[in-house]
N, C-alpha and C positions, 0 to 999 in steps of 0.2 A: 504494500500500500504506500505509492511513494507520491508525494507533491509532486505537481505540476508546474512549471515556471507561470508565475501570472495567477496561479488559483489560492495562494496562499491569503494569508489573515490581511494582508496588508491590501490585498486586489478590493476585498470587501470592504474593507472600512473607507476606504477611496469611495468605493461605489456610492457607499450611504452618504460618506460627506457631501459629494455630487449632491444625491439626491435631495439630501437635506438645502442644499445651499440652491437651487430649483426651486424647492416650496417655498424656502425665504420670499426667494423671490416674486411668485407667485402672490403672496399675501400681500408681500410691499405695493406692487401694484393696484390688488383689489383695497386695500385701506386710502389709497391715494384716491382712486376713483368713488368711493363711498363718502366722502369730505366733502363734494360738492353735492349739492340737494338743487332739486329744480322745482320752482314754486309757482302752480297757475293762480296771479292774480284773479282777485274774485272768487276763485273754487269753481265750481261748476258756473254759477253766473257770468264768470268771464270778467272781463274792462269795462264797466258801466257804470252808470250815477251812481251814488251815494257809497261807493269802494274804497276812500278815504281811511275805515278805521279796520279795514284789514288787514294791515301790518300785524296790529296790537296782539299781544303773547306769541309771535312768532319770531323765536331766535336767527338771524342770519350773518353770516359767514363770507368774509370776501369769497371771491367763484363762486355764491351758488347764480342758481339764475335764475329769474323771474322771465314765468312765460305768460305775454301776453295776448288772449285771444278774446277777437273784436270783431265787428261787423266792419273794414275798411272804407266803405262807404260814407260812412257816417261818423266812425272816428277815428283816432291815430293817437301815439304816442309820444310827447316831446319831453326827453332830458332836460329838464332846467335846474336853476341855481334856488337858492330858499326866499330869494325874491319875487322869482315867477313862479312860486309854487303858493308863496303865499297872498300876491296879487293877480295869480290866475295871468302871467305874460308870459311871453313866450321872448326872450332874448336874442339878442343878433346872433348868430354862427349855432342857433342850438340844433343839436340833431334829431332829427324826427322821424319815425319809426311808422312806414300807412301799410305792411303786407296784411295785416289781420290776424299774424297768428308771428310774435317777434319773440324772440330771444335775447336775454341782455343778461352780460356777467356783471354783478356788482361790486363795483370797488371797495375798497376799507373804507369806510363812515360813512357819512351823509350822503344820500341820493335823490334824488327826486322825482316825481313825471306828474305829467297833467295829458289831456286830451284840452289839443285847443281849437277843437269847433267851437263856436261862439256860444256861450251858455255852458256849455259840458263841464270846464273846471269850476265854476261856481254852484253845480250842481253835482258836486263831490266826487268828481271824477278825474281824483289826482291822489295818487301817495306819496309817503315818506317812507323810507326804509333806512335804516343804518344797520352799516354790517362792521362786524367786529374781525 
């Protein structure tokens, strides 16, 4: 009963370290991916009047994202500062979001959005979000 070159103790624990150092990796990956959360504004209601205090008890995380889905027609999504968000304007250079169904990573802190058809942010169709 004699060893083979290659099949002794040492070929095995190679193997397993491999393997092991594979799952590592395997986990690293899925925890990286399970960190960002994706959040449909509104919940099933979707982007519409009065969505204002939907934030409230929902923890978020720079990268998660906020999916927003609208009726394009009738409204859109404009990025503003906590000026236009609280005077309902829309600022020079802001970006604005009309495919109906957007996606947006949020940064660390303060975020904002309004819908600016005419009437729609004063009829609470704007958030706050801040992400930690």
């Amino acid at each position: 009963m004699g060893i083979k070159v290659g099949e002794g103790r040492g070929s095995a624990v190679g193997r397993a370290v491999a393997v092991a150092a594979v799952i590592g990796l395997v986990i690293m990956f899925q925890l990286e991916n399970v960190e960002a959360a994706v959040y449909v504004v509104g919940d099933s209601g979707g982007w519409t009047f009065n969505v204002q205090g939907w934030p409230k008890g929902k923890r978020f995380r720079a990268g998660d994202i906020l999916k927003f889905n609208y009726d394009s027609t009738i409204h859109n999504v404009v990025v503003v500062n906590q000026a236009g968000y609280t005077n309902c304007k829309t600022p020079a250079g802001a970006k604005v979001y009309k495919s109906g169904s957007d996606q947006i990573a949020l940064p660390k802190g303060q975020s904002y959005f309004i819908c600016n058809f005419p009437g729609h942010c004063q009829a609470g169709m704007k958030i706050a979000v801040n992400a930690l």
